[in-house]
mmCIF entry with sequence, helices, sheets and N, C-alpha, C, O atoms, coordinates in Angstrom:
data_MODEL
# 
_entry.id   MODEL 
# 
_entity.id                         1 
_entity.type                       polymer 
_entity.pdbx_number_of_molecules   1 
# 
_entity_poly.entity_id                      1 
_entity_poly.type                           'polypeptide(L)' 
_entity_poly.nstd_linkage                   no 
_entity_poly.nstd_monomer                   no 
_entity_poly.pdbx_seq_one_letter_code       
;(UNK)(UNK)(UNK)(UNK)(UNK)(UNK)(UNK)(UNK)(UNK)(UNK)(UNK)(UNK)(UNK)(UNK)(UNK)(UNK)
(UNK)(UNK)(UNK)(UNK)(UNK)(UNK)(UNK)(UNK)(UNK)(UNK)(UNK)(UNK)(UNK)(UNK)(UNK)(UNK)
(UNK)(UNK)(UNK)(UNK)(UNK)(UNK)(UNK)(UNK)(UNK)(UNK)(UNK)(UNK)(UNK)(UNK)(UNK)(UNK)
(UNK)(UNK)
;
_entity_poly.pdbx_seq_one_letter_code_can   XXXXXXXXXXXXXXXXXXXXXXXXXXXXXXXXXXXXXXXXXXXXXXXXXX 
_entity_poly.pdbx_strand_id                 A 
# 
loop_
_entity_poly_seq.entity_id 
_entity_poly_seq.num 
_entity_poly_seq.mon_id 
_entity_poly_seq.hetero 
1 1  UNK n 
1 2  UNK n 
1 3  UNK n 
1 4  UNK n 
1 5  UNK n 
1 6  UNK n 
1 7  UNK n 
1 8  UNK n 
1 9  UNK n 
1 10 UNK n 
1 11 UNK n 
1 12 UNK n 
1 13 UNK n 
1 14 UNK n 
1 15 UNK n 
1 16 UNK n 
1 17 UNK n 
1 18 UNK n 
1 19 UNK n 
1 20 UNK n 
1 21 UNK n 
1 22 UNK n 
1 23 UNK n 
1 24 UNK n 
1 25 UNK n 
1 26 UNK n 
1 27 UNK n 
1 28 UNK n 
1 29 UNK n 
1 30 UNK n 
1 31 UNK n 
1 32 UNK n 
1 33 UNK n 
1 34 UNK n 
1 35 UNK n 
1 36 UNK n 
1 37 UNK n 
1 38 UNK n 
1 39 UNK n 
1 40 UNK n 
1 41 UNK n 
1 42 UNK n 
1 43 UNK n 
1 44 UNK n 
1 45 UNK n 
1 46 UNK n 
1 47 UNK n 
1 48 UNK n 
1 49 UNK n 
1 50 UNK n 
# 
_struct_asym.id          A 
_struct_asym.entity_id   1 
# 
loop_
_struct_conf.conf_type_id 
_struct_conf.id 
_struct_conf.pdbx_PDB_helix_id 
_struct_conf.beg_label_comp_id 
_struct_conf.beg_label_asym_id 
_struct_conf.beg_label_seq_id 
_struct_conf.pdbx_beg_PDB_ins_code 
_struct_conf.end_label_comp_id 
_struct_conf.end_label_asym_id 
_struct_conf.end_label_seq_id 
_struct_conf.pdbx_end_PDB_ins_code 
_struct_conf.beg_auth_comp_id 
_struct_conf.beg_auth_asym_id 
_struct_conf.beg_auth_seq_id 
_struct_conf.end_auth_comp_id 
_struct_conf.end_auth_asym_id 
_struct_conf.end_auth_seq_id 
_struct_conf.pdbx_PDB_helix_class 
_struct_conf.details 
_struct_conf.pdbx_PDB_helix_length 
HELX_P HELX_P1 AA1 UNK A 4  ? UNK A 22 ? UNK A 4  UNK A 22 1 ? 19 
HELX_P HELX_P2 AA2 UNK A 34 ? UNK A 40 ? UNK A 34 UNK A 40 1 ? 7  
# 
_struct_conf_type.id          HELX_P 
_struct_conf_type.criteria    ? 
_struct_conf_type.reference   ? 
# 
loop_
_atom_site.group_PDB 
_atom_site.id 
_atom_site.type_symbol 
_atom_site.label_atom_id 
_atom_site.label_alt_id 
_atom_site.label_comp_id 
_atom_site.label_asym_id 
_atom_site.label_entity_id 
_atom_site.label_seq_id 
_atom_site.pdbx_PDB_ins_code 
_atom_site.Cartn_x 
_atom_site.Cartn_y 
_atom_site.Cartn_z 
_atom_site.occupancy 
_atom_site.B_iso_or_equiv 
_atom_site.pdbx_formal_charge 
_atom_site.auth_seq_id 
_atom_site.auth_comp_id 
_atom_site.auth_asym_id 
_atom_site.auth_atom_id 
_atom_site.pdbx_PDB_model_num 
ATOM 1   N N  . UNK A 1 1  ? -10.805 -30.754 -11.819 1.00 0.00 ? 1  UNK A N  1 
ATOM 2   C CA . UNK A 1 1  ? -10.571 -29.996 -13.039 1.00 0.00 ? 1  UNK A CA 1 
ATOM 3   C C  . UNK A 1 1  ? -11.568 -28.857 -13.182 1.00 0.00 ? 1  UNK A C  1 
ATOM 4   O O  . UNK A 1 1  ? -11.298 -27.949 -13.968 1.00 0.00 ? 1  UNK A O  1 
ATOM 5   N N  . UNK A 1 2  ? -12.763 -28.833 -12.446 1.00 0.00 ? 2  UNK A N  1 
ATOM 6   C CA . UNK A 1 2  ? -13.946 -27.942 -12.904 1.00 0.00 ? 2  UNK A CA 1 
ATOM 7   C C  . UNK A 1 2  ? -13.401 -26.761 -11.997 1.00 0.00 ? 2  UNK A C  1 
ATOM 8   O O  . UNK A 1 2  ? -13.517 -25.589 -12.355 1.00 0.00 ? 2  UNK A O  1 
ATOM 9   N N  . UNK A 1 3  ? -12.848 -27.100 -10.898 1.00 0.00 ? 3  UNK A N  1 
ATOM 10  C CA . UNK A 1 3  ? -12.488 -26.295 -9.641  1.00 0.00 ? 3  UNK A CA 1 
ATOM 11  C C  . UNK A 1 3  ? -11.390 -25.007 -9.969  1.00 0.00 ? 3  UNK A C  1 
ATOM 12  O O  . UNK A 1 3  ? -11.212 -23.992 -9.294  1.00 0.00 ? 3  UNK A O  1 
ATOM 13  N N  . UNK A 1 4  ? -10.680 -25.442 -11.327 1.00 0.00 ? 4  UNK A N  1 
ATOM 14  C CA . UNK A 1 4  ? -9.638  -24.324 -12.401 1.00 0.00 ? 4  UNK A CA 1 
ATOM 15  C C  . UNK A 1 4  ? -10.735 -23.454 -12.535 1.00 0.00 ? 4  UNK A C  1 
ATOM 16  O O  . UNK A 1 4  ? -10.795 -22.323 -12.054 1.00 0.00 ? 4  UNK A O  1 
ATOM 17  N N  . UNK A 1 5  ? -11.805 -24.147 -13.361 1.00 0.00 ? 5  UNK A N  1 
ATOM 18  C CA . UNK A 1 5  ? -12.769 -22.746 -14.356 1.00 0.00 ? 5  UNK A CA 1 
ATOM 19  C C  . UNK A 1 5  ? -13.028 -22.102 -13.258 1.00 0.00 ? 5  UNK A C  1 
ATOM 20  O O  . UNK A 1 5  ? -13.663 -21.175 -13.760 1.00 0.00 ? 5  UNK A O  1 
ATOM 21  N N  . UNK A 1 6  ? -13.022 -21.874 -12.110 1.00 0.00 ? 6  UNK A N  1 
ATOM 22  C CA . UNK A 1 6  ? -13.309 -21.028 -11.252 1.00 0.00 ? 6  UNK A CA 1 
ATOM 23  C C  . UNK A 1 6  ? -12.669 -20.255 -10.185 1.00 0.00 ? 6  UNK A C  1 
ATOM 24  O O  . UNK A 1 6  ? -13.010 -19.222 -9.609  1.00 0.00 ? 6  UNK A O  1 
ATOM 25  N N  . UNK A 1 7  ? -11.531 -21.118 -10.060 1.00 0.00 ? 7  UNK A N  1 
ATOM 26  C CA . UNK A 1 7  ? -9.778  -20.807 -9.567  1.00 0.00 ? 7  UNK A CA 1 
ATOM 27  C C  . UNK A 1 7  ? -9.487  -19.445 -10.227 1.00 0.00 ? 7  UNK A C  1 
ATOM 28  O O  . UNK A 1 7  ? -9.515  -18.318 -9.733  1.00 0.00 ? 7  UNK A O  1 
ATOM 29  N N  . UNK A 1 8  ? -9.144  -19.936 -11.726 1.00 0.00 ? 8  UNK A N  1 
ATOM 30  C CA . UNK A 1 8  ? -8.144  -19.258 -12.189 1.00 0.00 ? 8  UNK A CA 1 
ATOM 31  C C  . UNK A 1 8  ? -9.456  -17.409 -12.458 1.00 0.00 ? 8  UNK A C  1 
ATOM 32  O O  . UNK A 1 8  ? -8.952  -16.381 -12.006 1.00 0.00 ? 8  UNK A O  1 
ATOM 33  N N  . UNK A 1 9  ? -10.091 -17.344 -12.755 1.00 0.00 ? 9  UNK A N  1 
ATOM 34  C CA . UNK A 1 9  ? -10.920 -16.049 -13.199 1.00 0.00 ? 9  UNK A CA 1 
ATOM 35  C C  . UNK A 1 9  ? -10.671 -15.616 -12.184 1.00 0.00 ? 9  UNK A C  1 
ATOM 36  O O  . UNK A 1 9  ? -9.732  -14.822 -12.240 1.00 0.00 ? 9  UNK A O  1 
ATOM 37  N N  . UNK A 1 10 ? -11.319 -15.844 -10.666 1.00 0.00 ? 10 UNK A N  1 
ATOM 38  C CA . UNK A 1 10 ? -11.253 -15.471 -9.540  1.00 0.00 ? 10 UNK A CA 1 
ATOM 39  C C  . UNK A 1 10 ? -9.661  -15.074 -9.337  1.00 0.00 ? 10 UNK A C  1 
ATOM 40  O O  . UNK A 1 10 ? -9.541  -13.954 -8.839  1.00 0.00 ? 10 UNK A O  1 
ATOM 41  N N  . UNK A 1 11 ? -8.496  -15.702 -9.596  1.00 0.00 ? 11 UNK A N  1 
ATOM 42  C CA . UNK A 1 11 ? -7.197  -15.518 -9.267  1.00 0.00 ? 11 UNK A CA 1 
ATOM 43  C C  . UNK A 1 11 ? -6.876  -14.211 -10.390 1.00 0.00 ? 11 UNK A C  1 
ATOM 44  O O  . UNK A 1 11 ? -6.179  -13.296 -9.952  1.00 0.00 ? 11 UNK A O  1 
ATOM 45  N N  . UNK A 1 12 ? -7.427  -14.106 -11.974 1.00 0.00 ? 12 UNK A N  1 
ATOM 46  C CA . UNK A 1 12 ? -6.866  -13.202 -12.097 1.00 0.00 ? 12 UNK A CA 1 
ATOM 47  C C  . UNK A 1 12 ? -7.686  -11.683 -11.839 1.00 0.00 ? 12 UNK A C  1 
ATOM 48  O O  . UNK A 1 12 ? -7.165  -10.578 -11.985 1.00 0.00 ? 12 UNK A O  1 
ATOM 49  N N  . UNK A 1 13 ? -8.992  -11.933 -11.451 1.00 0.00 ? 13 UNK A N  1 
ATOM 50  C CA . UNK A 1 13 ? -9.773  -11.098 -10.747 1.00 0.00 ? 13 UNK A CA 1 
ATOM 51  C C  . UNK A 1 13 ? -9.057  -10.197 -9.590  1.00 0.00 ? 13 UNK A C  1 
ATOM 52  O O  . UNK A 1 13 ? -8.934  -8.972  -9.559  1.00 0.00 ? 13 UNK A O  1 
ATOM 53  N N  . UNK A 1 14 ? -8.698  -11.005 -8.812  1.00 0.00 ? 14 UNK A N  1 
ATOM 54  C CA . UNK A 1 14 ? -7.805  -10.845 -7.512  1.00 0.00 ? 14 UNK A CA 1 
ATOM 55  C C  . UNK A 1 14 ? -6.791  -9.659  -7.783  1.00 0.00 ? 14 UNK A C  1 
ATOM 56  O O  . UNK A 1 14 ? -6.752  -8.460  -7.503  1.00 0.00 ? 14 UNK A O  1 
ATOM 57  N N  . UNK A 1 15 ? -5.784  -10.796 -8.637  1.00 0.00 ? 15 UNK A N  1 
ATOM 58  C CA . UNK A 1 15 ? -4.355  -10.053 -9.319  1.00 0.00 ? 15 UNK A CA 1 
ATOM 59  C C  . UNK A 1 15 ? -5.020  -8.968  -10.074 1.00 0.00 ? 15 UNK A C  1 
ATOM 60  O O  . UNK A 1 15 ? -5.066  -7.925  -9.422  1.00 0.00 ? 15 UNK A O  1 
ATOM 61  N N  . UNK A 1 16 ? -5.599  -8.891  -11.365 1.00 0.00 ? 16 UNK A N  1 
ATOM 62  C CA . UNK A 1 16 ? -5.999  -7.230  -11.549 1.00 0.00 ? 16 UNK A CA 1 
ATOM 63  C C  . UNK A 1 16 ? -6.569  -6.285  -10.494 1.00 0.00 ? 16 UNK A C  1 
ATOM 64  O O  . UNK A 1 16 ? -6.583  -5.136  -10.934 1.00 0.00 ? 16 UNK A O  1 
ATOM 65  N N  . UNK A 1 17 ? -6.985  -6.369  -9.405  1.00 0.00 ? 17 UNK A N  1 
ATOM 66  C CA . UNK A 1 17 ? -7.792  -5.695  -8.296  1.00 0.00 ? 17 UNK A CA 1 
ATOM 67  C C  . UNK A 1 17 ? -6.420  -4.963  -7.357  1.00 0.00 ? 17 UNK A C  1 
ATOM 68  O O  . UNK A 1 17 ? -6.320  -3.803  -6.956  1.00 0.00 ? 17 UNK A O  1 
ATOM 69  N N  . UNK A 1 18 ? -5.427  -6.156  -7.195  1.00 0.00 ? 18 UNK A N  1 
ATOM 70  C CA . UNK A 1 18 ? -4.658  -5.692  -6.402  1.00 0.00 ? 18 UNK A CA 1 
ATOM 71  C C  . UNK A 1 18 ? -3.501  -4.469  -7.317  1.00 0.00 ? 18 UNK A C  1 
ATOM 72  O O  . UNK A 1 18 ? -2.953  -3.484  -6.822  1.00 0.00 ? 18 UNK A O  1 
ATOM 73  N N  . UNK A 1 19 ? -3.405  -4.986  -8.809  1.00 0.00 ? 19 UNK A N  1 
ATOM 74  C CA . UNK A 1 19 ? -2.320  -4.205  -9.744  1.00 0.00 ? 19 UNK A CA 1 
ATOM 75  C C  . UNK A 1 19 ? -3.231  -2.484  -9.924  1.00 0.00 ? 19 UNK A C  1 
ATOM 76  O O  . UNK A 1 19 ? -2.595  -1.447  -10.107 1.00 0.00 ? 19 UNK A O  1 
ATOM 77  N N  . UNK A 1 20 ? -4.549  -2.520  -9.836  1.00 0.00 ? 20 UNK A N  1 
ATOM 78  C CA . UNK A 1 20 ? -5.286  -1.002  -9.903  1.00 0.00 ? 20 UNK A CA 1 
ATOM 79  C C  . UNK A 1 20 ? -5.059  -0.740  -8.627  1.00 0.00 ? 20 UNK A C  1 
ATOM 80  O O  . UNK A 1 20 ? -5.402  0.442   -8.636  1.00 0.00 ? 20 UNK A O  1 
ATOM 81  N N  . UNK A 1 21 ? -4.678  -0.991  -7.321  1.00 0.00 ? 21 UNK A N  1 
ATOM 82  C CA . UNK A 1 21 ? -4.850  -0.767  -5.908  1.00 0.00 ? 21 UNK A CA 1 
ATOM 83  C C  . UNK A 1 21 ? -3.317  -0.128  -5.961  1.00 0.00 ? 21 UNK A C  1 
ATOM 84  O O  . UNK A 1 21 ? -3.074  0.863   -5.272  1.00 0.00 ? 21 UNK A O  1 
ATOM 85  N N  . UNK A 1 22 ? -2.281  -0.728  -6.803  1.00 0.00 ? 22 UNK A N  1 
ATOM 86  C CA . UNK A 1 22 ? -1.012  -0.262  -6.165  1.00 0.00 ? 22 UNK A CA 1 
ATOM 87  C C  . UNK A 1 22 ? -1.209  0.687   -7.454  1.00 0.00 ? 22 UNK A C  1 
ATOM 88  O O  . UNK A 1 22 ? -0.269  1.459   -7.269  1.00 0.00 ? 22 UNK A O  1 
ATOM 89  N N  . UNK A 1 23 ? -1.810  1.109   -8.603  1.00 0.00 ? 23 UNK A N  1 
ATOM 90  C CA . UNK A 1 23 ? -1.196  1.908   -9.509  1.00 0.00 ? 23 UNK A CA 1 
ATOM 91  C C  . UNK A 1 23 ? -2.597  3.323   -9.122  1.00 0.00 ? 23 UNK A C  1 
ATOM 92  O O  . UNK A 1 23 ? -2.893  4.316   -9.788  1.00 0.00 ? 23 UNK A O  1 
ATOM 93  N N  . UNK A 1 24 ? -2.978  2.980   -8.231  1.00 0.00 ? 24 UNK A N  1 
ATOM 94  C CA . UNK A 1 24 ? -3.744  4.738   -7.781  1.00 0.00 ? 24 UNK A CA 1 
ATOM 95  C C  . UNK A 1 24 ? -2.988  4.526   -6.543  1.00 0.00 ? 24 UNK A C  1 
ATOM 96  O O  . UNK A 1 24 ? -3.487  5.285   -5.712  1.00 0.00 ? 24 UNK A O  1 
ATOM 97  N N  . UNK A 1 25 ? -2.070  3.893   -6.040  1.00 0.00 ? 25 UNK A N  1 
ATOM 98  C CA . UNK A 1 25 ? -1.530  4.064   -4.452  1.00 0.00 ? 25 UNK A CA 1 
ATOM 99  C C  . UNK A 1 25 ? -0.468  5.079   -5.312  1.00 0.00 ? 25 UNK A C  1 
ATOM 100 O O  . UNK A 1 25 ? -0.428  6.233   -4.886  1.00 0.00 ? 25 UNK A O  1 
ATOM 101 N N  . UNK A 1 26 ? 0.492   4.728   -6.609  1.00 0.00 ? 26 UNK A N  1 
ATOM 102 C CA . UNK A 1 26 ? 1.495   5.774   -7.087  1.00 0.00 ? 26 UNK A CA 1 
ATOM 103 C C  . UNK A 1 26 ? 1.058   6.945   -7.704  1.00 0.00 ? 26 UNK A C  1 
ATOM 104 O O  . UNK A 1 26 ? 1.656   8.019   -7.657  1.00 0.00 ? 26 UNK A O  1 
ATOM 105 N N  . UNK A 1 27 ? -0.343  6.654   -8.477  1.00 0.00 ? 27 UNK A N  1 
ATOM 106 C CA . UNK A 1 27 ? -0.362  8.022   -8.926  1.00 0.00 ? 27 UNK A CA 1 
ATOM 107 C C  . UNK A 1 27 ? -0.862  9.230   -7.533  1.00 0.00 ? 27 UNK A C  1 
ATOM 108 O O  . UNK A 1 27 ? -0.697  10.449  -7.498  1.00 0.00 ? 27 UNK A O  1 
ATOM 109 N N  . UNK A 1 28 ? -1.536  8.261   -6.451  1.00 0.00 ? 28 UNK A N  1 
ATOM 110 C CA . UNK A 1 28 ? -2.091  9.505   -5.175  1.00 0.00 ? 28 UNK A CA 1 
ATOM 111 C C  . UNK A 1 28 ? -0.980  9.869   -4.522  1.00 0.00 ? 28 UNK A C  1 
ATOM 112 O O  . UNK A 1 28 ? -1.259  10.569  -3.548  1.00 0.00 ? 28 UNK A O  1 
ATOM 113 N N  . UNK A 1 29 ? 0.510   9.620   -4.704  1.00 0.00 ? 29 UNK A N  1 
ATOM 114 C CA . UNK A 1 29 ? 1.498   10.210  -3.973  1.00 0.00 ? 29 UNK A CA 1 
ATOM 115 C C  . UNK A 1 29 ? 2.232   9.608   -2.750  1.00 0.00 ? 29 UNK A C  1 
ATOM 116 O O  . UNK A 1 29 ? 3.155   10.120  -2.116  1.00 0.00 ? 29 UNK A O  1 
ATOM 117 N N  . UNK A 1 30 ? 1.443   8.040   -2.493  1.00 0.00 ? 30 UNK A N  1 
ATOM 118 C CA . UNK A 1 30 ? 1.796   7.391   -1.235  1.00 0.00 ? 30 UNK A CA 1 
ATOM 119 C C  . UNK A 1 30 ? 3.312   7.061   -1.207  1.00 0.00 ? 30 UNK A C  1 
ATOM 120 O O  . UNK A 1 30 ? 3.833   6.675   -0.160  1.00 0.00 ? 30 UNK A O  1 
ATOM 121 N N  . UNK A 1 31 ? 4.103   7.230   -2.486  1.00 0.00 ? 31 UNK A N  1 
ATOM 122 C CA . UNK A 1 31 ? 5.377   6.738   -2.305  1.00 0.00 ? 31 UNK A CA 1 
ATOM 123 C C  . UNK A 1 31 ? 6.328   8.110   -2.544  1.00 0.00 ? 31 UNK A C  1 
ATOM 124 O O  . UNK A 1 31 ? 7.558   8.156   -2.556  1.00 0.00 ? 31 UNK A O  1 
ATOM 125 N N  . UNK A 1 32 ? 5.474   9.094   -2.709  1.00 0.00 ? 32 UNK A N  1 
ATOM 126 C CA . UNK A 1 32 ? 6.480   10.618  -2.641  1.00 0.00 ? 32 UNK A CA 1 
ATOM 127 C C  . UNK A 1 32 ? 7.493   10.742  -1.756  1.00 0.00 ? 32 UNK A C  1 
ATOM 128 O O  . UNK A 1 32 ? 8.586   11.030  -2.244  1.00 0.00 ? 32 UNK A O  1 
ATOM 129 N N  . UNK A 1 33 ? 7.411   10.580  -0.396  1.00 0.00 ? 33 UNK A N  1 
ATOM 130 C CA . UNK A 1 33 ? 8.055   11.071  0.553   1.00 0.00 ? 33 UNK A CA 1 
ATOM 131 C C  . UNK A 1 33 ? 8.850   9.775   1.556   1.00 0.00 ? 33 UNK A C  1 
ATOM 132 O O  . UNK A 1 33 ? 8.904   9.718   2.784   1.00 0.00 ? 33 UNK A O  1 
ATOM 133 N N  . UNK A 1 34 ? 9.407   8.824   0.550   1.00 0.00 ? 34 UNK A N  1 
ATOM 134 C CA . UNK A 1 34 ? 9.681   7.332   1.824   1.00 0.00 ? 34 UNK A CA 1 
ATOM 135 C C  . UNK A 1 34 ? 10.317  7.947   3.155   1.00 0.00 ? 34 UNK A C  1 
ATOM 136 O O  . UNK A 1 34 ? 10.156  7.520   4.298   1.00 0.00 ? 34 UNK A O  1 
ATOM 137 N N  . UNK A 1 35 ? 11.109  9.094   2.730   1.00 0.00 ? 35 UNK A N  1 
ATOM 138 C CA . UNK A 1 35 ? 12.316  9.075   4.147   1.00 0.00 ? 35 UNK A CA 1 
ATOM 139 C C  . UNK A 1 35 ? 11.362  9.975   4.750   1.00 0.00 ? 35 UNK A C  1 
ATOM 140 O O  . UNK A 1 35 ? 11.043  9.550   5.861   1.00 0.00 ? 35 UNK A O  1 
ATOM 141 N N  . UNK A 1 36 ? 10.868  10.898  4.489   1.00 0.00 ? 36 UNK A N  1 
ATOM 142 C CA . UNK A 1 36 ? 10.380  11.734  5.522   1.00 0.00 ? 36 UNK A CA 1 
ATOM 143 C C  . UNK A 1 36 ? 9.904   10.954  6.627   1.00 0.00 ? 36 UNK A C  1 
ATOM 144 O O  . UNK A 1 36 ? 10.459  11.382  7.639   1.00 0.00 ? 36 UNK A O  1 
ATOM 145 N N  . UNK A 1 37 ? 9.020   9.872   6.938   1.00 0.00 ? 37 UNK A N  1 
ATOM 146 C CA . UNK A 1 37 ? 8.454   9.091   7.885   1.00 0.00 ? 37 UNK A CA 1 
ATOM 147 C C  . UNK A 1 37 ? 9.679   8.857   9.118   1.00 0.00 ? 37 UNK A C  1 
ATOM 148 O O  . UNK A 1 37 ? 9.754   9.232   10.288  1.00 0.00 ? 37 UNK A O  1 
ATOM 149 N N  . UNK A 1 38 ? 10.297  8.302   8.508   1.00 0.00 ? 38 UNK A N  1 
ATOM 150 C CA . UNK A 1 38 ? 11.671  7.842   8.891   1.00 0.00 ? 38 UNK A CA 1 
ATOM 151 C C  . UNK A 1 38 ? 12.160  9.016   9.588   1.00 0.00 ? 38 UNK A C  1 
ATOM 152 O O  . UNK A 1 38 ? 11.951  8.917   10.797  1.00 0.00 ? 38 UNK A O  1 
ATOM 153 N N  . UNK A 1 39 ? 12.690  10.009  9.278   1.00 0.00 ? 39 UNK A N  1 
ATOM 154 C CA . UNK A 1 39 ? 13.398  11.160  9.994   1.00 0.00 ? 39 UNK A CA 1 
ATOM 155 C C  . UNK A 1 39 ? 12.272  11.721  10.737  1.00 0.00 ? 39 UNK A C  1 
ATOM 156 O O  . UNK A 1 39 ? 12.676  11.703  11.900  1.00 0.00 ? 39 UNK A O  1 
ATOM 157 N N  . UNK A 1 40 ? 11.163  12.179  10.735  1.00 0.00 ? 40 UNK A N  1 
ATOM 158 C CA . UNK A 1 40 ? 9.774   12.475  11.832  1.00 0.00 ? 40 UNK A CA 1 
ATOM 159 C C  . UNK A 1 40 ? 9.317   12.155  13.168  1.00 0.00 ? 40 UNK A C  1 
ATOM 160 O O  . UNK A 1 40 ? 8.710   12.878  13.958  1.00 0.00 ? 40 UNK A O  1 
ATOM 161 N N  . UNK A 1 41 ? 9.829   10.565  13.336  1.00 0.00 ? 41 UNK A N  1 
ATOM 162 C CA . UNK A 1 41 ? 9.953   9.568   14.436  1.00 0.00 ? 41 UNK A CA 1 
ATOM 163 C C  . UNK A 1 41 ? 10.621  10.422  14.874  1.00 0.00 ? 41 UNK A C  1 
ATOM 164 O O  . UNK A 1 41 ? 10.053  11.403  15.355  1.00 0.00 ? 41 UNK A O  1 
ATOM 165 N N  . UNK A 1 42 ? 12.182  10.346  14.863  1.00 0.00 ? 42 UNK A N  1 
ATOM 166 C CA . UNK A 1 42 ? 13.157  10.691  15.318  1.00 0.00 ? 42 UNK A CA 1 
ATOM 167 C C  . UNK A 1 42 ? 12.745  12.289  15.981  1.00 0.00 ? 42 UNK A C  1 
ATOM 168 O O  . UNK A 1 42 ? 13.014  12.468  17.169  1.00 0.00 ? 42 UNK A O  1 
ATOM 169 N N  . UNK A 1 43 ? 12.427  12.846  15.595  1.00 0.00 ? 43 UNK A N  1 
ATOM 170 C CA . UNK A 1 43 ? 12.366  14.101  15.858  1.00 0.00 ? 43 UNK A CA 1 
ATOM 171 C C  . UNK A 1 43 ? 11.409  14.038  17.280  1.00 0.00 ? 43 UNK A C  1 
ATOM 172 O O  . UNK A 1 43 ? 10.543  13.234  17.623  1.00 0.00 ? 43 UNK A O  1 
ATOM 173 N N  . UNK A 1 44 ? 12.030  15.400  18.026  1.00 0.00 ? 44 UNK A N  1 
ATOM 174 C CA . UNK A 1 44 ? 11.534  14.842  19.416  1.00 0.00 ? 44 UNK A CA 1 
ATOM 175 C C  . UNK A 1 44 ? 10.066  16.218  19.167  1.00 0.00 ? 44 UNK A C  1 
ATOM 176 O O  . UNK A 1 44 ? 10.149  17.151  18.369  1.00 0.00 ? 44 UNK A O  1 
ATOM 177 N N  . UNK A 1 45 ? 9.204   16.021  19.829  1.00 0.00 ? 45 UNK A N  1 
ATOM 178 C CA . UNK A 1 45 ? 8.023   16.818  19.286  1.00 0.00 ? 45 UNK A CA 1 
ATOM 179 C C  . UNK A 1 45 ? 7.554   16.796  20.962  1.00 0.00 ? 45 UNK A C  1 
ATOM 180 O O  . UNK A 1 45 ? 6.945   17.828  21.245  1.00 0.00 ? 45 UNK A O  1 
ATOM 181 N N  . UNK A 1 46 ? 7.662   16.128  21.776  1.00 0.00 ? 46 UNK A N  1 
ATOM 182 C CA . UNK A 1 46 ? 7.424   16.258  23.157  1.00 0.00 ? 46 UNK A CA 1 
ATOM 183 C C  . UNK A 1 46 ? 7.093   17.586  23.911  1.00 0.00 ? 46 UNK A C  1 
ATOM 184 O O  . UNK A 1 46 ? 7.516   18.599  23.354  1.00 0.00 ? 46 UNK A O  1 
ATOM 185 N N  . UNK A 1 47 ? 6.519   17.730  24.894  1.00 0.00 ? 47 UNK A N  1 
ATOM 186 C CA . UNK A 1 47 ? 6.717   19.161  25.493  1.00 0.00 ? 47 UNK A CA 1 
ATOM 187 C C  . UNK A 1 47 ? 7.041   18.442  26.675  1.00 0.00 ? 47 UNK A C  1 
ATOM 188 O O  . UNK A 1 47 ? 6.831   17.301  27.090  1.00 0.00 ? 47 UNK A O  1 
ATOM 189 N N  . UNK A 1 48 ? 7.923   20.004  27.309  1.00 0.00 ? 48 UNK A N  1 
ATOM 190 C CA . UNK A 1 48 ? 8.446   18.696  28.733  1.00 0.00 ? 48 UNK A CA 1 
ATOM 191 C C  . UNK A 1 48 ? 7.196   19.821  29.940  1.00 0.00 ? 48 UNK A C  1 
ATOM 192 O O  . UNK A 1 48 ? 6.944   21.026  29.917  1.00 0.00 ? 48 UNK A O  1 
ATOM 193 N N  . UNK A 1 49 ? 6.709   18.713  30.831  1.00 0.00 ? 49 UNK A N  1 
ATOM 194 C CA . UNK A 1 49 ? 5.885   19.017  31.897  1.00 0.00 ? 49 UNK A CA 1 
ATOM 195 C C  . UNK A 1 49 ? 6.414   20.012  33.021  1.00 0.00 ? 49 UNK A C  1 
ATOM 196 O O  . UNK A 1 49 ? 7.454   19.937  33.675  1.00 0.00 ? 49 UNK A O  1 
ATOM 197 N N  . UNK A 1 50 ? 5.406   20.960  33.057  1.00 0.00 ? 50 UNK A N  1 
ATOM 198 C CA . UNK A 1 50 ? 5.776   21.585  33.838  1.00 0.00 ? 50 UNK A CA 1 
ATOM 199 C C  . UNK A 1 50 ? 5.262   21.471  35.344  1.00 0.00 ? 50 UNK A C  1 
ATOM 200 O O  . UNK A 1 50 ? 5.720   22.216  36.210  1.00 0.00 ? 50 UNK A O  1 
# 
């Protein structure tokens, strides 16, 4: 039972740490552009050897 009083702070320690981690990941722009990544691959950027 003593092992809660120290569980749970630590757990919501955790959980608030990770909810500020994803809400400066949206305001810095990391989710602006999903497809661009996606179509970039694809694109051939290679030079061919001469």
């Amino acid at each position: 039972m003593t092992g809660l009083l120290y569980l749970i702070p630590v757990a919501l320690f955790l959980g608030g740490l990770g909810l500020v981690a994803f809400i400066w990941s949206l305001k810095s722009g990391q989710y602006d552009d999903l497809e661009g990544a996606a179509w970039r691959i694809l694109q051939d950027d290679d030079q061919p050897r001469s």
